[in-house]
N, C-alpha and C positions, 0 to 999 in steps of 0.2 A: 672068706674073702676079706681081706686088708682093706677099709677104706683108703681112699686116696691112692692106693697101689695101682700100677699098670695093669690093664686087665688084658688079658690075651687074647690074640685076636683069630679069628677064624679066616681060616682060607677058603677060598672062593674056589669050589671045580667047576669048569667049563665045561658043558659035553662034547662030546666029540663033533669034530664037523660035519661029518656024516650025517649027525643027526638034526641040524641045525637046517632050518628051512626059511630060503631070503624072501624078505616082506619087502613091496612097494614103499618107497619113502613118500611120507604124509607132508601136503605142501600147504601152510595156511593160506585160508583163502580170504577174502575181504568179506566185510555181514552187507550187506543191501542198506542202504538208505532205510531210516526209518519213516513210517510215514507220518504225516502231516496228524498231531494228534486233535480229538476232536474237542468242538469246545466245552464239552461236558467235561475232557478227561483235562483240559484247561483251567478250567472252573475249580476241580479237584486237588488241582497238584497247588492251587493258591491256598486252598483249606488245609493241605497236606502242610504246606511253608507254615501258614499259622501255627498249626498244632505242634510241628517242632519246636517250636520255639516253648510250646506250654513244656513239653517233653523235658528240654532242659531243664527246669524250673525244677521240675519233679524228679528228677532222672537224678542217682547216686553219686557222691562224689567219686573222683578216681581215684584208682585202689579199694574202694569199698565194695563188696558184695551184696545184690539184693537179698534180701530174705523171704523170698515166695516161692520159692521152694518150685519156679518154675525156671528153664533154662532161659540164657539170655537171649532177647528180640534180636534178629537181625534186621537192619536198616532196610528199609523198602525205598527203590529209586522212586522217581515221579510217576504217577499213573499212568501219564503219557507213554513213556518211555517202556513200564511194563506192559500194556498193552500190542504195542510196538513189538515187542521181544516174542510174545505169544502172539502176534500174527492175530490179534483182534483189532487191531486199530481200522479206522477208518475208510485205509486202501488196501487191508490185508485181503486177499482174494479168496474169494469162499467165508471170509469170518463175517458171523453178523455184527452188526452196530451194538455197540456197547449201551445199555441203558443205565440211565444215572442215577436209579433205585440200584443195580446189579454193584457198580461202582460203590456207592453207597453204603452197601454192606461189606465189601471188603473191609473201607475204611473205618468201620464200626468194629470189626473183628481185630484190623492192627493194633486200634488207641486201645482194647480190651488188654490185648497181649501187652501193653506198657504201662498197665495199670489204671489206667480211663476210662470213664465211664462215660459215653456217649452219649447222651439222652436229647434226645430232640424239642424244641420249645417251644413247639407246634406244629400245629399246618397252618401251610400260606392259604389265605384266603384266594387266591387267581387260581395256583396248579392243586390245590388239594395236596400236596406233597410234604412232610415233614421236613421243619428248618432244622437244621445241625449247626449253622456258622452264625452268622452278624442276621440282628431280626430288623424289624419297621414297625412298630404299632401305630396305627391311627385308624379312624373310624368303628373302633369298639374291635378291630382284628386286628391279626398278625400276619404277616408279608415276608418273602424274600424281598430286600430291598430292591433287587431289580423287577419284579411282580409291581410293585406300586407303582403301575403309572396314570397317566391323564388317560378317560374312558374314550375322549376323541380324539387327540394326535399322536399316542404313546409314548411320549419323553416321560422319562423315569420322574417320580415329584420327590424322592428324601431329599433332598437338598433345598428348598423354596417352597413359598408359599402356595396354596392348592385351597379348591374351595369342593363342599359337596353339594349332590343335589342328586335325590334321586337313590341315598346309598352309594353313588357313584363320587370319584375323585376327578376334577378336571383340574388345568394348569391356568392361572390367571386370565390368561390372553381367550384361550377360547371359552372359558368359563362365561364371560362379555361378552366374546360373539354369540355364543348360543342364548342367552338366559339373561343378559340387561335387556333394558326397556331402550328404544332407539329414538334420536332427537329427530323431530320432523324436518328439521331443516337440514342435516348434514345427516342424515341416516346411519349418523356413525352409533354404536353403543355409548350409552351414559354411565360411565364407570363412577360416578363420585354424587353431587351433587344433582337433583332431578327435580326439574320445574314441571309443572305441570297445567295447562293453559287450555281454551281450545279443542277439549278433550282427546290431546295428543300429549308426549313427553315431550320437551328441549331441554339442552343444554343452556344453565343462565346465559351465558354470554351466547348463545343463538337465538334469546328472544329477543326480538330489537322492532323497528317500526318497518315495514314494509318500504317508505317513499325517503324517509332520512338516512335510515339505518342506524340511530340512535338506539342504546338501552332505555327499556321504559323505567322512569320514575317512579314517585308518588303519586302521579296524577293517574297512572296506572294505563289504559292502553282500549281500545274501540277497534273491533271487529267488521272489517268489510268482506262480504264474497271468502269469507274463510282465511282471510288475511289480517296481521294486527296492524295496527296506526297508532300513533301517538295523538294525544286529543290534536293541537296545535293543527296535524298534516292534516289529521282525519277531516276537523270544522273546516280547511281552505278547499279540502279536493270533494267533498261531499255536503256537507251543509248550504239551506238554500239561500239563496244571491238576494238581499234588498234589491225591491225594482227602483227604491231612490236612489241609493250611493252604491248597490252594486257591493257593498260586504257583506258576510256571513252573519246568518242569524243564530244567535244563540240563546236567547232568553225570551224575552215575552217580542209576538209579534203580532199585527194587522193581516189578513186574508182581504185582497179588496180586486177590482180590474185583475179577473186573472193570475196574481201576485200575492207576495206575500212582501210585508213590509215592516222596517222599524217603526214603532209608533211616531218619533221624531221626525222621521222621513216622510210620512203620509201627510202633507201639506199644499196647498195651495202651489202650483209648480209659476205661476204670475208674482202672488206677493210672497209667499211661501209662510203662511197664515195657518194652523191648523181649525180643523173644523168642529167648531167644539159643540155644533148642535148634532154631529153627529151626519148630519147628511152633505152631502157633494155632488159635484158635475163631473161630467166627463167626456175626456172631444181627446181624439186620438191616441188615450190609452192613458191621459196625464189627468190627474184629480184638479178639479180647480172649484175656486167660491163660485157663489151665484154671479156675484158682480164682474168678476174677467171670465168668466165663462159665457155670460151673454157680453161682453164687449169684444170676446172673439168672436161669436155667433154675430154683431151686429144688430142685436137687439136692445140697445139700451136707450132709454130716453133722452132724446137732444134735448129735451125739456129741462130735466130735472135730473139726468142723469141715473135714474136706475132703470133696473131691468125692466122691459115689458113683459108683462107673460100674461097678458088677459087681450082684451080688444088692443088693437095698435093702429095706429092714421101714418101712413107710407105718401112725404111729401120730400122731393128737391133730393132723394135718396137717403134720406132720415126717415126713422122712426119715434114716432109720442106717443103717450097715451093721448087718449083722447082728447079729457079733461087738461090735460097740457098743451095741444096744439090752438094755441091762440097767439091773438094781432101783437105783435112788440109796445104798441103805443097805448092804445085804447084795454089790451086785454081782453076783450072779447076774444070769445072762444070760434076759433074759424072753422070754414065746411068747405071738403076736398072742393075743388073747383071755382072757388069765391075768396081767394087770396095770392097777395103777391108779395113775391121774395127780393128782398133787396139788403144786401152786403149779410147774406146768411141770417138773414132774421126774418124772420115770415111778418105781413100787413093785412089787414084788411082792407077790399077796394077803397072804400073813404079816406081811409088814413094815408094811405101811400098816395092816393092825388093831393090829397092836402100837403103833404111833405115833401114829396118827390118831384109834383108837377109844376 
């Protein structure tokens, strides 16, 4: 046979008609909706998209032949999709649920057949289950990144900050509600800064003075009834009252008449004299000297002007000592009943007829 030459051609016999037996004509029919794939076979076909991409990378140029001496891979659709086709999927009726270890090994078996080695970079610390794709380490383990999240509200933490407690991972927010120390005043969590007073926690700017509402100073701050004050509030609403002037006492004071007093204040309330022997009177609650306190009492000597406080001679509604009640003229010393008063000056009978009569 002539390369390039015509080649002859065979004729085609038809059998006879007789022998020929008519077939129903085949009418394509449409496939049923696939169903809804699940999120495992979801999950998969994003890992599938990945590793294509590695596939390229590695995969021959065109026109070149591999040399493994195995025949070429054919392309595998989405997981999805084959699942779907086998009537496993999710709504296939009678198929069970696909598990995502069962998935798993398929895909472990295609990268083989393209020359990949699969090897898994652990188990997640949550599922016990081997990672194949994108990891998470923190807390001394390894995670599917969607496994890592907060142990109280479950929002995933690869992205932001997270604190531990416990071997466990929480998210900021409730990491503070559950486990800071709470201000006494606003029961909110103390996320930063922690004062500590009272044997309670506050927030600085929530320690302040119960009656101003001032931040406490240097002067630092006085406890009432479980309450802070500022010295200043604390001495005007608590501290005791001088019974002189009626302001707070704060340093040295007097205990006298039921009272407590500035030493300055404790005076004579007539000349306002302090008492420097130490002793006083007292008539209606007020300290007074000897001398205006018998000139209120009306004990003092018309004579001589001081007090009486031994025997007294009750004449014209005055009081003398004794030895003092005597005649204006003569000086003799007079006897109740044997003198006479004239322009406020007491006489003796003789004198006052000598003078008067």
């Amino acid at each position: 046979m002539v390369p390039g030459a015509p080649q002859p051609q065979q004729q085609l016999q038809h059998p006879p008609l007789c022998a020929t037996r008519s077939s129903p004509t085949l009418t394509p029919q449409p496939l049923p909706p696939s169903p809804t794939p699940t999120a495992a076979a979801r999950q998969l076909d994003e890992l599938l998209a990945d590793l294509g991409q590695m596939q390229s990378k590695v995969s021959p140029a065109p026109g070149t032949k591999r040399d493994t001496g195995s025949p070429e891979p054919v392309p595998h659709p989405p997981l999805s999709r084959q699942l779907a086709a086998t009537g496993q999927g999710a709504g296939a009726p009678g198929g069970p649920e696909p598990s995502l270890d069962h998935m798993l090994g398929g895909l472990t078996r295609d990268l083989q057949e393209l020359g990949i080695t699969a090897t898994p970079t652990g188990l997640c610390a949550s599922c016990c289950k081997p990672i194949a794709g994108k990891v998470l380490t923190a807390l001394g383990k390894a995670w599917h990144p969607e496994h890592f999240t907060c142990a109280r509200c479950g929002q995933e933490l690869g992205g932001q900050p997270f604190f531990e407690r416990g071997g466990q991972a929480y998210c900021e927010e409730d990491y503070h509600q559950a486990f800071s120390p709470r201000c006494a005043y606003c029961a909110g969590p103390i996320r930063e800064k922690v004062l500590t007073a009272m044997d309670q926690t506050w927030h600085p700017e929530h320690f302040f003075c119960t009656h101003c509402g001032k931040v406490f100073g240097d002067d630092g701050f006085h406890e009432r009834k479980g309450k802070p004050y500022c010295r200043q509030d604390f001495i005007a609403l608590f501290a005791p009252k001088c019974q002189g002037c009626e302001r707070p006492l704060t340093d040295n004071y007097l205990s006298a008449l039921q009272g407590v007093w500035h030493p300055e204040c404790f005076v004579c309330a007539d000349c306002l004299t302090g008492f420097a022997s130490g002793s006083f009177f007292e008539l209606e609650g007020r300290p007074y000297c000897e001398t205006h306190f018998h000139q209120r009492q009306g004990t003092v000597c018309h004579g001589c002007g001081r007090p009486v406080t031994g025997r007294c001679v009750t004449a014209a509604g005055r009081k003398y000592h004794p030895e003092h009640f005597i005649c204006a003229y003569c000086l003799g010393q007079l006897h109740k009943g044997s003198f006479r008063e004239h322009a406020d000056k007491m006489y003796c009978q003789p004198c006052h007829d000598k003078l008067f009569l």
